[in-house]
PDB file of the backbone (N, CA, C, O) and the ligand in Angstrom, with CONECT records:
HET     ZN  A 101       1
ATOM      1  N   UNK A   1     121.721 271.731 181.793  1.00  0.00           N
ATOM      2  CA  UNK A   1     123.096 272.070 181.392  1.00  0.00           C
ATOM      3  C   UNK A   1     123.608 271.047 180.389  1.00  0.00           C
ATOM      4  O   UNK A   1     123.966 269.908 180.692  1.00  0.00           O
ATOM      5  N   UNK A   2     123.606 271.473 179.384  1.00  0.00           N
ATOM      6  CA  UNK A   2     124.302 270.464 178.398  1.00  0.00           C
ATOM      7  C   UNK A   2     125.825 270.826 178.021  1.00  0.00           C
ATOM      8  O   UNK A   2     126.171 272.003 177.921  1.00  0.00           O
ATOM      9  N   UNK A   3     126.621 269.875 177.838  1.00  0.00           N
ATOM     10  CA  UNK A   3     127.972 269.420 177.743  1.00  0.00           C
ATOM     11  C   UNK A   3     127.819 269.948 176.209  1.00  0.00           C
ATOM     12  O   UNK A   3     127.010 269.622 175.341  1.00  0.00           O
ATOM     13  N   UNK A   4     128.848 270.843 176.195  1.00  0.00           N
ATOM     14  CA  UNK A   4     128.996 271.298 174.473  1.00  0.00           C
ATOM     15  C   UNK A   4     129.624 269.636 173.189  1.00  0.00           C
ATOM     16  O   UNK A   4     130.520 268.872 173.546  1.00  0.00           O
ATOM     17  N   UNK A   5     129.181 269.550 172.381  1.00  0.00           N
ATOM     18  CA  UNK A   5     129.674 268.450 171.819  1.00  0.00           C
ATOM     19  C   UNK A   5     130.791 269.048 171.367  1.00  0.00           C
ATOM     20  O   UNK A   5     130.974 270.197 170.968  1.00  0.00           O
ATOM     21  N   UNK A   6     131.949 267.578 171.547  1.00  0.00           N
ATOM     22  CA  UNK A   6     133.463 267.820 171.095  1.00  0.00           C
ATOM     23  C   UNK A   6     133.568 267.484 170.078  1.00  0.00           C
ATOM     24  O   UNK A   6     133.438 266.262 170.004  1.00  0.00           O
ATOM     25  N   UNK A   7     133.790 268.051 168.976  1.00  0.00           N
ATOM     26  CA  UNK A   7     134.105 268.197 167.861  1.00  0.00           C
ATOM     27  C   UNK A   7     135.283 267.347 167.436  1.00  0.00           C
ATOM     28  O   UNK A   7     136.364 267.625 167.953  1.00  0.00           O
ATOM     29  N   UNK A   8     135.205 265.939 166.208  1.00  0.00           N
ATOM     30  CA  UNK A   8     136.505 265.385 166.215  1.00  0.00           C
ATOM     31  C   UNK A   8     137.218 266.519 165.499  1.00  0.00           C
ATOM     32  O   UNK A   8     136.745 267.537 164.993  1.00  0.00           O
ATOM     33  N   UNK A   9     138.943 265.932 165.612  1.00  0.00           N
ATOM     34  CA  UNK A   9     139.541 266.893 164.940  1.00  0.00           C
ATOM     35  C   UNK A   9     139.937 265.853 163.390  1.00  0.00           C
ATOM     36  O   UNK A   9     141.100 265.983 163.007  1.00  0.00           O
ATOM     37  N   UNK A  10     139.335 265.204 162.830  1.00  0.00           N
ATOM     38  CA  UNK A  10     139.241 264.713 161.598  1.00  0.00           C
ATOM     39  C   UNK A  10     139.561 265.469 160.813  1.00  0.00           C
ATOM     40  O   UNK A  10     140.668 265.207 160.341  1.00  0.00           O
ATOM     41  N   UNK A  11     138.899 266.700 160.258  1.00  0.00           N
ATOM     42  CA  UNK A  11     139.245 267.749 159.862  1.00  0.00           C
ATOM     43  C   UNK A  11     140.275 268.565 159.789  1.00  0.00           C
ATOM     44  O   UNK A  11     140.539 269.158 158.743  1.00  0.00           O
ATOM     45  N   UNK A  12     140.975 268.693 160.876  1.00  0.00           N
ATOM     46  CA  UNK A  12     141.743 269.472 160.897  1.00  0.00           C
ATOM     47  C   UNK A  12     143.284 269.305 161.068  1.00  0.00           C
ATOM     48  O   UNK A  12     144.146 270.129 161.373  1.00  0.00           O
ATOM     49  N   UNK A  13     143.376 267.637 160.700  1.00  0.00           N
ATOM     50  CA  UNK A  13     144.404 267.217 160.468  1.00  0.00           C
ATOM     51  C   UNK A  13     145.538 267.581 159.237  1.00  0.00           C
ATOM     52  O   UNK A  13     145.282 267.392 158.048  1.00  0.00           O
ATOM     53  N   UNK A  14     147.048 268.225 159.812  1.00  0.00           N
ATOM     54  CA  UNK A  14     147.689 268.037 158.901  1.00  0.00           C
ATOM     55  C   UNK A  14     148.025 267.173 158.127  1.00  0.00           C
ATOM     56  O   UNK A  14     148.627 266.159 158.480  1.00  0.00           O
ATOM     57  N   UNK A  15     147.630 267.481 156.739  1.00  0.00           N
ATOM     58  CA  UNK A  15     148.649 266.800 155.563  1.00  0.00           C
ATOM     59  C   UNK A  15     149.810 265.671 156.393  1.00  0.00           C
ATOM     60  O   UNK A  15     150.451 266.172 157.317  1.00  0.00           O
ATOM     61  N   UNK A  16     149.987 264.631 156.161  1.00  0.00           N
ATOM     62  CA  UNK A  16     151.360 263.972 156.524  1.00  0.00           C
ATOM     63  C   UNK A  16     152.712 264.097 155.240  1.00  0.00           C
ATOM     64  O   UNK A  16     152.715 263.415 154.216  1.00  0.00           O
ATOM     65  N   UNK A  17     153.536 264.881 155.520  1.00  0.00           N
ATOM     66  CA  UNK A  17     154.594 265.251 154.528  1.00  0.00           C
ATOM     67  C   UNK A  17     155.140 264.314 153.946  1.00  0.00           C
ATOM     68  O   UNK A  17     155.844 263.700 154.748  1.00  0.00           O
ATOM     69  N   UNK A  18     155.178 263.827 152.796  1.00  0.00           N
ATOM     70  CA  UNK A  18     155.374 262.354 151.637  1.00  0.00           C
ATOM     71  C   UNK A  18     156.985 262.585 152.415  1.00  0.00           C
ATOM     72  O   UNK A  18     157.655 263.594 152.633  1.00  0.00           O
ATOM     73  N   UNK A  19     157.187 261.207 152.673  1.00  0.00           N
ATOM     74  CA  UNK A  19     159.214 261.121 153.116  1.00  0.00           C
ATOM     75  C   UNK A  19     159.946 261.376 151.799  1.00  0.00           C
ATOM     76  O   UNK A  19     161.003 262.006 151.821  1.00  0.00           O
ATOM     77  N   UNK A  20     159.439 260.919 150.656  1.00  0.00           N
ATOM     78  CA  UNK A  20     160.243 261.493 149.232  1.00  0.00           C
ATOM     79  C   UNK A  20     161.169 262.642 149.782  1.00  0.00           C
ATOM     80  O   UNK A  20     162.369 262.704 150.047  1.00  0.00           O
ATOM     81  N   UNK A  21     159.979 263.639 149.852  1.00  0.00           N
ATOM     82  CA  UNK A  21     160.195 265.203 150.012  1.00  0.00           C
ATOM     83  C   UNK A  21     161.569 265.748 150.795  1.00  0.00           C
ATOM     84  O   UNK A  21     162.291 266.740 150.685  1.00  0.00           O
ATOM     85  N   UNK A  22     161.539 264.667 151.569  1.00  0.00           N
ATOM     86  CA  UNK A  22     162.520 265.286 152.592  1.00  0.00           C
ATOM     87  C   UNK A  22     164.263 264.422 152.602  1.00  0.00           C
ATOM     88  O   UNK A  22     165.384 264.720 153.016  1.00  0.00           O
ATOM     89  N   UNK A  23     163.639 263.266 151.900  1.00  0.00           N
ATOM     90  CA  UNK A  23     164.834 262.489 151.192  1.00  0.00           C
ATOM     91  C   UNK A  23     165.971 263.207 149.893  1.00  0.00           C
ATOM     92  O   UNK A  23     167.190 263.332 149.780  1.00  0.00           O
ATOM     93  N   UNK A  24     164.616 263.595 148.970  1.00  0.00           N
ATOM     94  CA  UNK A  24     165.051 264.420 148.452  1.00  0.00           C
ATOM     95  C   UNK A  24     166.176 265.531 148.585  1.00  0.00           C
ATOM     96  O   UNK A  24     167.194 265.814 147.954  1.00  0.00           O
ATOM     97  N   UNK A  25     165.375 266.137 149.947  1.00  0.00           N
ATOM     98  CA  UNK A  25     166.536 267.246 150.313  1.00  0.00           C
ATOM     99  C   UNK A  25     167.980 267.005 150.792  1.00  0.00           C
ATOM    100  O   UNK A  25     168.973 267.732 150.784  1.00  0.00           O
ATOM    101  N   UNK A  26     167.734 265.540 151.281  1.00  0.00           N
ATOM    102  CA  UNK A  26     169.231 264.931 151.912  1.00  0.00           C
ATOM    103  C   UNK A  26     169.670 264.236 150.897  1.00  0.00           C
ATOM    104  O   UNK A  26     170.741 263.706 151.192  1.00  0.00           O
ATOM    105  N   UNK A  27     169.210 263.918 149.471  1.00  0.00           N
ATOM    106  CA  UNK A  27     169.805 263.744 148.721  1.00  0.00           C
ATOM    107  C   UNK A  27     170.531 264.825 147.769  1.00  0.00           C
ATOM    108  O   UNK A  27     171.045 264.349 146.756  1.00  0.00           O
ATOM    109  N   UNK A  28     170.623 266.004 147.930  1.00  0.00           N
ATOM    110  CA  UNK A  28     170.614 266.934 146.823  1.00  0.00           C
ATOM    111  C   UNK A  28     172.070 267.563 147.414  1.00  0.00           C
ATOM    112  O   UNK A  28     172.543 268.387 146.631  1.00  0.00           O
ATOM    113  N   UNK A  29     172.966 267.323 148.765  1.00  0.00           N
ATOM    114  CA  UNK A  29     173.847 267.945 148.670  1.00  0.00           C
ATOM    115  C   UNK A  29     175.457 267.033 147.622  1.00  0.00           C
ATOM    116  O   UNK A  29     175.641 265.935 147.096  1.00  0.00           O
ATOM    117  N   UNK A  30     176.096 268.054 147.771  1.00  0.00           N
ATOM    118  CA  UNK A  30     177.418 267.637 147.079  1.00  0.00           C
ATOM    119  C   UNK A  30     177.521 266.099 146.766  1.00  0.00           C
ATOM    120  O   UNK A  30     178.053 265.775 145.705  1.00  0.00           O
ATOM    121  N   UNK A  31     177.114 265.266 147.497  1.00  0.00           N
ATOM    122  CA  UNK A  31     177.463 263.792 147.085  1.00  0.00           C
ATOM    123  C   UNK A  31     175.610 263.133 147.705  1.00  0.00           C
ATOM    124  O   UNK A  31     175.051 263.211 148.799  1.00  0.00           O
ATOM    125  N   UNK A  32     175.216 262.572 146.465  1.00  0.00           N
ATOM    126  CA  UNK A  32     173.712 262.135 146.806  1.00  0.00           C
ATOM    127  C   UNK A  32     173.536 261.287 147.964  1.00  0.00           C
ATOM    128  O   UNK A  32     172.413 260.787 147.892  1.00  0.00           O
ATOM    129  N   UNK A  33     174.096 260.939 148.905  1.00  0.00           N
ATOM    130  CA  UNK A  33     173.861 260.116 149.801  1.00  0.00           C
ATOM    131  C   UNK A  33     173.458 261.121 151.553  1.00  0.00           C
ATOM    132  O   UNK A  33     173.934 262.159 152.011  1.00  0.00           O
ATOM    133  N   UNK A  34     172.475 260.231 152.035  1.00  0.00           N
ATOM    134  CA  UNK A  34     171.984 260.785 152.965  1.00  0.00           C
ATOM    135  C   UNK A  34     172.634 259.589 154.575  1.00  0.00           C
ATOM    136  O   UNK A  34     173.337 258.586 154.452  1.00  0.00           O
ATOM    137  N   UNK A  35     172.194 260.059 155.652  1.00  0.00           N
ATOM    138  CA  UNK A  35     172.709 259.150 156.570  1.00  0.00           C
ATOM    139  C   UNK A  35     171.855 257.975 157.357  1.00  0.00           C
ATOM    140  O   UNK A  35     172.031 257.436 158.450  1.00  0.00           O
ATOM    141  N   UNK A  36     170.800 257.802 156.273  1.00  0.00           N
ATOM    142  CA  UNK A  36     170.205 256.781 157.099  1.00  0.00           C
ATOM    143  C   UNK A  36     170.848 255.304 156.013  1.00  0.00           C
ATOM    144  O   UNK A  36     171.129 255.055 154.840  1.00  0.00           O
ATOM    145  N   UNK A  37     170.818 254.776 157.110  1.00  0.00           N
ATOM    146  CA  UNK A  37     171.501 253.278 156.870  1.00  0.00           C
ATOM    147  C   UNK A  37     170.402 252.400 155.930  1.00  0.00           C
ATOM    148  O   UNK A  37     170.783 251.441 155.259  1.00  0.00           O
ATOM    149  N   UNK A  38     169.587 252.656 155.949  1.00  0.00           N
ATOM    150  CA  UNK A  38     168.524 251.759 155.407  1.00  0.00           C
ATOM    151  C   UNK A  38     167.869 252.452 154.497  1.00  0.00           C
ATOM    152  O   UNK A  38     166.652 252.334 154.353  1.00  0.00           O
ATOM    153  N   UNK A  39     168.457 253.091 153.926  1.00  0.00           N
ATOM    154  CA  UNK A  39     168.232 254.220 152.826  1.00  0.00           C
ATOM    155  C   UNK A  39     168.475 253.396 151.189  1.00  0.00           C
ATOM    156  O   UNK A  39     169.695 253.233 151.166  1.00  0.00           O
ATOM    157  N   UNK A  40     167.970 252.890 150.017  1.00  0.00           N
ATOM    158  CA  UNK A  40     168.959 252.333 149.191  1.00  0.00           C
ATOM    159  C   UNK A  40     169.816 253.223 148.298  1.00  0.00           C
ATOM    160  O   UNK A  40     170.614 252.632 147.571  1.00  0.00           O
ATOM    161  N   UNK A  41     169.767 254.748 148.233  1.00  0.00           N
ATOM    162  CA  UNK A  41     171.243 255.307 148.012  1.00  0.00           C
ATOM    163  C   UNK A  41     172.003 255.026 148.215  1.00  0.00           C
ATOM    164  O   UNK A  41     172.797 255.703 147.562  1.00  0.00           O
ATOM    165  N   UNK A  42     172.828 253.909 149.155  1.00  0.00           N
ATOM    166  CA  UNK A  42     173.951 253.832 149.487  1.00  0.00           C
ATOM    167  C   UNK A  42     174.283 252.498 148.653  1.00  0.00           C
ATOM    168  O   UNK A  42     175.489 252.491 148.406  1.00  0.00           O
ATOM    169  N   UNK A  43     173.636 251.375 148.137  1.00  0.00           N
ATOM    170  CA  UNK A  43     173.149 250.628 147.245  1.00  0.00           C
ATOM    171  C   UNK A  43     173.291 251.017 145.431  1.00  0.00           C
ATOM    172  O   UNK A  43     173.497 250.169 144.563  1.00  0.00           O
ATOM    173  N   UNK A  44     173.142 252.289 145.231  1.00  0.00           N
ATOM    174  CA  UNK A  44     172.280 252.829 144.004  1.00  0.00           C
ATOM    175  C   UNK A  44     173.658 252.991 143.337  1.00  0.00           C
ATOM    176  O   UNK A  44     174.359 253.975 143.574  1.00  0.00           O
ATOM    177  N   UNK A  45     174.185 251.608 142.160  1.00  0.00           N
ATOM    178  CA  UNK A  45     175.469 251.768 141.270  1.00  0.00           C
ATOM    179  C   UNK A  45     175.764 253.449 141.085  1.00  0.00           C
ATOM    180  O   UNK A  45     176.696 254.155 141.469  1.00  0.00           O
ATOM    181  N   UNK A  46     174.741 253.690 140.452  1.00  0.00           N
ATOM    182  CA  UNK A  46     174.707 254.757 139.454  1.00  0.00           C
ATOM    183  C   UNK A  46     174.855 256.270 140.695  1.00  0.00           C
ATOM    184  O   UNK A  46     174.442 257.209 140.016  1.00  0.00           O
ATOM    185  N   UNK A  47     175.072 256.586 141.486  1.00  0.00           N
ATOM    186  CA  UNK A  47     175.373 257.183 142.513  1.00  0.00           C
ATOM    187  C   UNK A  47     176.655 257.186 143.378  1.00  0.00           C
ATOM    188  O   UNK A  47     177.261 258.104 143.931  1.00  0.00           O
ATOM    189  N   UNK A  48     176.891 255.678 143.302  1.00  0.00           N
ATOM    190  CA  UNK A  48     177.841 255.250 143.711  1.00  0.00           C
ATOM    191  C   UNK A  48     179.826 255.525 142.715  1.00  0.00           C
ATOM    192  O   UNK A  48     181.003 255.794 142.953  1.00  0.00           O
ATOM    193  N   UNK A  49     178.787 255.158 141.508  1.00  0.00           N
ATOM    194  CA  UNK A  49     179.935 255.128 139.889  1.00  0.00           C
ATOM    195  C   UNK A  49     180.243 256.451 140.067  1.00  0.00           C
ATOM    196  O   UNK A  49     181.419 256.162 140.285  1.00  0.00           O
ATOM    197  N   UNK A  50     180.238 257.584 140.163  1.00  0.00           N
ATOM    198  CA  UNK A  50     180.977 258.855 140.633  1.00  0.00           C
ATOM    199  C   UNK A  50     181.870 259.051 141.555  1.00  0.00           C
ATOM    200  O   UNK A  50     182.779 259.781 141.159  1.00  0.00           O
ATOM    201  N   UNK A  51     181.976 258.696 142.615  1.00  0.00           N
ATOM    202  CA  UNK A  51     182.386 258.438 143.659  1.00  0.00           C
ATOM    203  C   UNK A  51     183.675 257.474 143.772  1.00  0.00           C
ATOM    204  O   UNK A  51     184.719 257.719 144.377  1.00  0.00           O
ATOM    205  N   UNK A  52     183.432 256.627 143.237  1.00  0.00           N
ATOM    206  CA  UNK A  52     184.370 255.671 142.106  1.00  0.00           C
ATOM    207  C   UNK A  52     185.208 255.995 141.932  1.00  0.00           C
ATOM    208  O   UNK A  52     186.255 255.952 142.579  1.00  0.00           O
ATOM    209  N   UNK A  53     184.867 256.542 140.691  1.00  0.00           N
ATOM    210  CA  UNK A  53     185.562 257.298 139.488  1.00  0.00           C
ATOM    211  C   UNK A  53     186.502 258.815 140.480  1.00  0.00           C
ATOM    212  O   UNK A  53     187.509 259.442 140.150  1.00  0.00           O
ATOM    213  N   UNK A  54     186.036 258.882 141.132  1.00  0.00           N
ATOM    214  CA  UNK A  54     187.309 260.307 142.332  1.00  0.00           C
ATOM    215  C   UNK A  54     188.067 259.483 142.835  1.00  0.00           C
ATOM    216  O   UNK A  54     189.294 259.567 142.886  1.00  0.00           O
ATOM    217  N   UNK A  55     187.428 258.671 143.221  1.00  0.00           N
ATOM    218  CA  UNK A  55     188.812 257.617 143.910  1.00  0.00           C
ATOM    219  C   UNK A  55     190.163 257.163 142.809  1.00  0.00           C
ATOM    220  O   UNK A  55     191.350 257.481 142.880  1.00  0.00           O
ATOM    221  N   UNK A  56     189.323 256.161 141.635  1.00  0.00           N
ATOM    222  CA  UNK A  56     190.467 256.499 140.469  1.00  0.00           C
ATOM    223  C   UNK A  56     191.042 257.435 139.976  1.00  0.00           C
ATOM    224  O   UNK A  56     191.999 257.247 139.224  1.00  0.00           O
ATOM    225  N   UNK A  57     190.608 258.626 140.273  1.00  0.00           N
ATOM    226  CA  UNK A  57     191.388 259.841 139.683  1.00  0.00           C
ATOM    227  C   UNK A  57     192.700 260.298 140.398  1.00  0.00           C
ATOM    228  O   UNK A  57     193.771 260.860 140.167  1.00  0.00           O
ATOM    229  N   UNK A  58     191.909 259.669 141.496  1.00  0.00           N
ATOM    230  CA  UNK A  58     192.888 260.086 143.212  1.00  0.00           C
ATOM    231  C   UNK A  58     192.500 261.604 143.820  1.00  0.00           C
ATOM    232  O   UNK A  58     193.182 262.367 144.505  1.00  0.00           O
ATOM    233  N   UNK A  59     191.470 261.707 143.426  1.00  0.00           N
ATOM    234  CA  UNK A  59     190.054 262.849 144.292  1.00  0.00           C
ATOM    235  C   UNK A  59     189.992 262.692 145.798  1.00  0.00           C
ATOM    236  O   UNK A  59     190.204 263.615 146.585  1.00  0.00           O
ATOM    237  N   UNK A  60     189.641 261.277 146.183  1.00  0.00           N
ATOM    238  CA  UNK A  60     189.567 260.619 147.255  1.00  0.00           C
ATOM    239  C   UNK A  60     190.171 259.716 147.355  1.00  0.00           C
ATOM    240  O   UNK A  60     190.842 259.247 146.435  1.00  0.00           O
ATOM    241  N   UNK A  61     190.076 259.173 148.663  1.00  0.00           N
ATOM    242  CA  UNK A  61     190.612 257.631 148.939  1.00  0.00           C
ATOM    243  C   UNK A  61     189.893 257.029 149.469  1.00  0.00           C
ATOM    244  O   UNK A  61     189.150 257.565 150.291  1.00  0.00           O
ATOM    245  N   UNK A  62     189.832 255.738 149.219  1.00  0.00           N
ATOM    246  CA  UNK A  62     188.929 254.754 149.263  1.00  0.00           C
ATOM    247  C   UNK A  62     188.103 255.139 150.603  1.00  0.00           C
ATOM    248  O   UNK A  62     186.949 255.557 150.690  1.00  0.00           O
ATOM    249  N   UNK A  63     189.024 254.876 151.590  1.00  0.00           N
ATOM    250  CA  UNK A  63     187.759 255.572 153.404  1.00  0.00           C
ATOM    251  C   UNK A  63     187.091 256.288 153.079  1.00  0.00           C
ATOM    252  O   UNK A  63     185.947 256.193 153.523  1.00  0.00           O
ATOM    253  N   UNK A  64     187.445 257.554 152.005  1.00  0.00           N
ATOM    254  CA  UNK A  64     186.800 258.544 151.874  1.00  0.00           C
ATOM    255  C   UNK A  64     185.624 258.391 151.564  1.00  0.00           C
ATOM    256  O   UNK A  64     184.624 258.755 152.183  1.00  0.00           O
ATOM    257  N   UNK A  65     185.731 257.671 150.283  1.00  0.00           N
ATOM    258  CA  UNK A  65     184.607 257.557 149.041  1.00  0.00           C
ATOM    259  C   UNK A  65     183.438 256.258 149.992  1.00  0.00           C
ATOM    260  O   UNK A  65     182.233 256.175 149.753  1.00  0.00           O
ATOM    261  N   UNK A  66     184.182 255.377 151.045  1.00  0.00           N
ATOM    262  CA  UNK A  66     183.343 254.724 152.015  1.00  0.00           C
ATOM    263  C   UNK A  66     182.445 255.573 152.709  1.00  0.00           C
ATOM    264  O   UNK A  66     181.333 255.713 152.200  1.00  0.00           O
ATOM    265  N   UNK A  67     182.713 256.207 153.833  1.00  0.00           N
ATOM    266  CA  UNK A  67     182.081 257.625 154.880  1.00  0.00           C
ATOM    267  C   UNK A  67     181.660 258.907 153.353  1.00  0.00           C
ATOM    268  O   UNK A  67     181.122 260.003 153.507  1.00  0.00           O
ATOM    269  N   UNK A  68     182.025 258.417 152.262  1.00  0.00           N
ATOM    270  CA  UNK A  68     180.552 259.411 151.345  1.00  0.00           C
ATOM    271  C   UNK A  68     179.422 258.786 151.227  1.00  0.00           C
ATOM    272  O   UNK A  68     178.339 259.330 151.441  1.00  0.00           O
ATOM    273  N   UNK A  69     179.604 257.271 150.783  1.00  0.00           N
ATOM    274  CA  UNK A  69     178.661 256.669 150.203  1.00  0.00           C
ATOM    275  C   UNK A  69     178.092 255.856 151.803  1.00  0.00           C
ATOM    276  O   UNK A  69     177.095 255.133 151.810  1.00  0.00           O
ATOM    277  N   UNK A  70     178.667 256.053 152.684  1.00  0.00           N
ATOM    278  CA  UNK A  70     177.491 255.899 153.846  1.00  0.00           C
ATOM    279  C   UNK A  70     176.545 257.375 154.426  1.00  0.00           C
ATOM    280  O   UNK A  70     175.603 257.438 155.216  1.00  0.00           O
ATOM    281  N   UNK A  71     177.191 258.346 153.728  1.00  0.00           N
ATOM    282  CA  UNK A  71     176.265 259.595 154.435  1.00  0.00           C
ATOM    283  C   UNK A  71     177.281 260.320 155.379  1.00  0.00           C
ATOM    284  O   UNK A  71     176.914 261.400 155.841  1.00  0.00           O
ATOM    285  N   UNK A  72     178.195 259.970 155.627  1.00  0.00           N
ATOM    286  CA  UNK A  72     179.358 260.269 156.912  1.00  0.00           C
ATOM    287  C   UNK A  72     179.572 261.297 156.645  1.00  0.00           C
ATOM    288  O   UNK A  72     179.607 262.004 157.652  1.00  0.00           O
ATOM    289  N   UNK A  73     179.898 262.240 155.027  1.00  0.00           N
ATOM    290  CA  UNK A  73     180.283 263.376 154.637  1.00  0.00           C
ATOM    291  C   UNK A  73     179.304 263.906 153.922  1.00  0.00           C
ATOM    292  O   UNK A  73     178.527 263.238 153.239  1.00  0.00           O
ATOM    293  N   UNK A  74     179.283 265.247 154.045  1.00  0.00           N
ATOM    294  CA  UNK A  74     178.306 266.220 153.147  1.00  0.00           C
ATOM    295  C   UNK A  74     178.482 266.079 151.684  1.00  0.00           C
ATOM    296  O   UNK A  74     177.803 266.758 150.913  1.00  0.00           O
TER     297      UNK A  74
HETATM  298 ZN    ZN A 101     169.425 257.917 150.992  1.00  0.00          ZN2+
END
């Protein structure tokens, strides 16, 4: 009686999905910032300089444009 050999599953491993990909997607709504804290979008001038600029217009207010540029709001 022989024991069938177990086959690794080496092969048949999924792809691991690049995090870009999915950053991406939490970057792409209404205001580019996503909610992870350790993200550097929340860092990124040039992301940030929009956001800004609503507050000077009086778009937002400052809390606001804070809880955007942490991810707090969509
Ligand atoms: Zn981010």
């Amino acid at each position: 009686m022989d024991t069938p050999a177990i086959h690794p599953y080496g092969d048949n491993f999924i792809p691991v999905i690049p995090i870009e990909q999915e950053t991406d997607i939490r970057h792409s709504g209404a205001y580019p910032f996503c909610t992870d804290p350790s993200c550097l979008c929340h860092e990124d001038q040039s992301l940030i300089a929009p956001v800004s600029s609503e507050v000077a217009d009086g778009l937002l207010t400052p809390s606001e444009a804070l809880r955007i540029v942490k991810g707090e709001m969509p």
